[in-house]
C-alpha positions as CSV (number, residue, x, y, z in Angstrom):
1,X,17.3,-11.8,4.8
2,X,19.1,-12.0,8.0
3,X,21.7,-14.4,5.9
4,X,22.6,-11.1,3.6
5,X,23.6,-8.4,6.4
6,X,24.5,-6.0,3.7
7,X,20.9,-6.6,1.3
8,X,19.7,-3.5,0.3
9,X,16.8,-4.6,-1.6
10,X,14.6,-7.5,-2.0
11,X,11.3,-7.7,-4.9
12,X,9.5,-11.0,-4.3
13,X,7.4,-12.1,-7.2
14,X,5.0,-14.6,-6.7
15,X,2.9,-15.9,-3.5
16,X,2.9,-19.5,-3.5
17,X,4.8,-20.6,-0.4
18,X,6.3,-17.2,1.1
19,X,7.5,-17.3,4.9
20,X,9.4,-14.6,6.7
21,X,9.8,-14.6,9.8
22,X,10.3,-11.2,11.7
23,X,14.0,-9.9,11.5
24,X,15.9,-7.1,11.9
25,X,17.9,-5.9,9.1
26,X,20.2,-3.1,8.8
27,X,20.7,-2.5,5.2
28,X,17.4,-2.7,3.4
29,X,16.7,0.4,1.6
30,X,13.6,-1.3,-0.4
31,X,11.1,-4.3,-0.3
32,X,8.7,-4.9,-3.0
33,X,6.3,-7.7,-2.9
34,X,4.1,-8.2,-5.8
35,X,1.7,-11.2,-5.5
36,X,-2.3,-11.8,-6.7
37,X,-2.6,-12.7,-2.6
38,X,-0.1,-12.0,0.1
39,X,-0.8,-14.3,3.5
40,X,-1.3,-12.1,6.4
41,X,1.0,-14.1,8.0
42,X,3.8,-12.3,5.9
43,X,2.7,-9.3,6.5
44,X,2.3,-9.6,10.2
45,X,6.0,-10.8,10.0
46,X,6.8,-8.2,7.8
47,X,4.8,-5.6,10.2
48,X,6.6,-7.1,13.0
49,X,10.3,-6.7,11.3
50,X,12.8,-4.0,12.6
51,X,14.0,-2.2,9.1
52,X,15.6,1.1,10.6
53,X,17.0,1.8,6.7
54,X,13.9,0.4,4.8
55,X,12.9,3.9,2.3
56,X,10.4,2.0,-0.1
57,X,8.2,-0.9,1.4
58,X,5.3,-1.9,-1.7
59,X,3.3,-4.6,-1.0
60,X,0.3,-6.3,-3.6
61,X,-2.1,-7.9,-0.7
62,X,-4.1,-9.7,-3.3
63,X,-7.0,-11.3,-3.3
64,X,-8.5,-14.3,-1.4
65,X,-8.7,-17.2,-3.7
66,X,-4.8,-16.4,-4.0
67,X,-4.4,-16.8,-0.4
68,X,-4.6,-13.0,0.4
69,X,-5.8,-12.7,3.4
70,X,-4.2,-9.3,5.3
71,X,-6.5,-7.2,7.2
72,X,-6.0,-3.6,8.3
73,X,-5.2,-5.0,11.5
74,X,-2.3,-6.6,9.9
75,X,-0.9,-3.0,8.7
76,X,-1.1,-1.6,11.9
77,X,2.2,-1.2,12.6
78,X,3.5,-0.1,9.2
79,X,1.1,2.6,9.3
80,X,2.3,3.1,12.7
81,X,5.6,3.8,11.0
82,X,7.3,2.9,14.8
83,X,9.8,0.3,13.2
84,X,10.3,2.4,9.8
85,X,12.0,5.4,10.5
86,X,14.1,6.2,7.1
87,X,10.4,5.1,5.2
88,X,9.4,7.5,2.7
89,X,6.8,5.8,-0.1
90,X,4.6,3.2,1.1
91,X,2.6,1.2,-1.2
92,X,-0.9,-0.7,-0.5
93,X,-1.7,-2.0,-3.3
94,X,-4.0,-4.5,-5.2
95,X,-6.5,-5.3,-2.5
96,X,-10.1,-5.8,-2.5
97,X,-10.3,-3.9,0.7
98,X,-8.6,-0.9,-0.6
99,X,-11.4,1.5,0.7
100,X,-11.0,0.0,4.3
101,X,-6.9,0.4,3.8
102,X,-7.3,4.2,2.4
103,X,-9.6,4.8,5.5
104,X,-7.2,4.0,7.5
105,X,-4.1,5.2,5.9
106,X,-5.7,8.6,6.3
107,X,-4.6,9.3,9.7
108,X,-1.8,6.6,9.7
109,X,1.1,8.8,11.6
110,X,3.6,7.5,8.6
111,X,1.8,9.3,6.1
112,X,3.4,12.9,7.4
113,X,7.2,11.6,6.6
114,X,5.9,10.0,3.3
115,X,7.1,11.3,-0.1
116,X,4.9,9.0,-2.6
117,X,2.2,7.0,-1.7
118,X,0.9,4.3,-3.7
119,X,-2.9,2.7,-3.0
120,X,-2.9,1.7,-6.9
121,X,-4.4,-1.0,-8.2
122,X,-7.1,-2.3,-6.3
123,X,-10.7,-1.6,-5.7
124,X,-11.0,1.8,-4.0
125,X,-13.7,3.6,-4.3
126,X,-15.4,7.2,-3.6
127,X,-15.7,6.4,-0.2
128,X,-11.9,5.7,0.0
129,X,-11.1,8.5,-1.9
130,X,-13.3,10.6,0.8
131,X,-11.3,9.2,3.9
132,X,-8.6,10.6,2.2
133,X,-9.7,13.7,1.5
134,X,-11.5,13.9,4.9
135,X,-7.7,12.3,6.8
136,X,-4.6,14.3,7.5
137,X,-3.1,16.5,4.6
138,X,-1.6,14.8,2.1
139,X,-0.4,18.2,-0.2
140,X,3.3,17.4,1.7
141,X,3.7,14.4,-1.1
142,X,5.5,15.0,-4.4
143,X,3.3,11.5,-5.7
144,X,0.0,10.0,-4.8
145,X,-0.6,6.3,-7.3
146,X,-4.2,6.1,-7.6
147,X,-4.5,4.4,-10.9
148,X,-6.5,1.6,-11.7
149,X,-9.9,2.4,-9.6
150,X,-13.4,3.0,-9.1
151,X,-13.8,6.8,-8.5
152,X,-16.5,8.8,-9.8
153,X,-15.7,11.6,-12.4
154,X,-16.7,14.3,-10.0
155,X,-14.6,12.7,-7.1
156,X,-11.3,12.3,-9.7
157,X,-11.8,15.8,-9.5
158,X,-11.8,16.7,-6.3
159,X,-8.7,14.6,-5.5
160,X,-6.8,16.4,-8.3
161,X,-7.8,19.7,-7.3
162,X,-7.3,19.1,-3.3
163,X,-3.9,18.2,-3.8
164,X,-2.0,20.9,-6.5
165,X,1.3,20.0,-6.5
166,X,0.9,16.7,-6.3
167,X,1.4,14.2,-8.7
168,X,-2.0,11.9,-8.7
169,X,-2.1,9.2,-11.0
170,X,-5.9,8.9,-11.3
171,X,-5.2,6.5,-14.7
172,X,-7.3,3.6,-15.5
173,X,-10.7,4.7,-14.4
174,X,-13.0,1.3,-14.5
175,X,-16.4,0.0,-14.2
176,X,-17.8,-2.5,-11.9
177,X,-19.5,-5.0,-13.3
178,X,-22.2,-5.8,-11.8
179,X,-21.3,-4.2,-8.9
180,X,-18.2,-6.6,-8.7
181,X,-14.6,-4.8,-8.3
182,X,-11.7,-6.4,-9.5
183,X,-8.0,-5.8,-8.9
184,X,-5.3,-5.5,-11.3
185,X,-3.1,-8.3,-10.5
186,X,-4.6,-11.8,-9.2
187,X,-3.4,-14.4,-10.8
């Protein structure tokens, strides 16, 4: 990145063999990266990059056997929001952890400057859906991405009706099987 000074957005598709290193970057408005397993390596450098213009930052974490590997610890300082000061939708998506993520996002100081928030995708649960209920307020967003998840019918409810105004994608309700969750995009 730091060989494009006036980038203003970057979509990765694809995790074999990504590497950043931690940079600062003037420019970029929006980083997207969709993989079926991000390193968390990548996004401890991506965590650890100064991106004072960055608006959108989405990242797929993935799953294991495709090398996805981030922790919560790993999002600290997104969710921080320290080193992201224009951010305004943050996406955490695709991740067998996504009930550990959403516990966490729910009293994430970025959340209060966010617009849209996007935790689509993965395996999040009722008990991710309740640390978001239980968190900080989230009726300040115009969008939350839910879709593609393991929520009750009675707790699709109560997230739509805790949050008028909002626009909650509660789409693609699934089904464990056999109390296995998987995420959209692995492969």
């Amino acid at each position: 990145m730091e060989a494009y000074p006036r980038l203003t957005r970057l979509e990765v598709r694809g995790g074999s063999g990504l590497g950043l290193s931690p940079v600062r970057h003037q420019a970029l408005r929006i980083l997207r990266v969709e993989t079926g397993g991000l390193p968390g390596e990548m996004t401890r450098a991506i965590a650890a990059s100064d991106l004072p213009a960055l608006e959108h930052l989405e990242l797929w974490l993935g799953e294991e056997n495709y090398g996805g590997d981030t922790a919560v610890s790993d999002l600290a300082p997104i969710l921080s929001g320290e080193r992201l000061p224009a951010l305004r939708h943050l996406g955490l998506q695709d991740s067998e952890i996504q009930d550990e993520i959403a516990a966490a996002v729910a009293t994430a100081p970025v959340v209060a400057r966010l617009e849209s928030l996007g935790l689509s995708m993965g395996a999040l649960t009722d008990a991710g859906a309740e640390s978001l209920l239980t968190g900080q307020p989230l009726t300040h967003l115009r969008a939350l991405d839910l879709h593609h998840h393991y929520l009750t019918a009675s707790m699709m409810r109560r997230v739509a009706d805790a949050l008028p105004g909002v626009r909650v994608d509660l789409s693609e309700q699934e089904t464990p099987e056999e109390d296995w969750r998987y995420i959209a995009v692995s492969e």
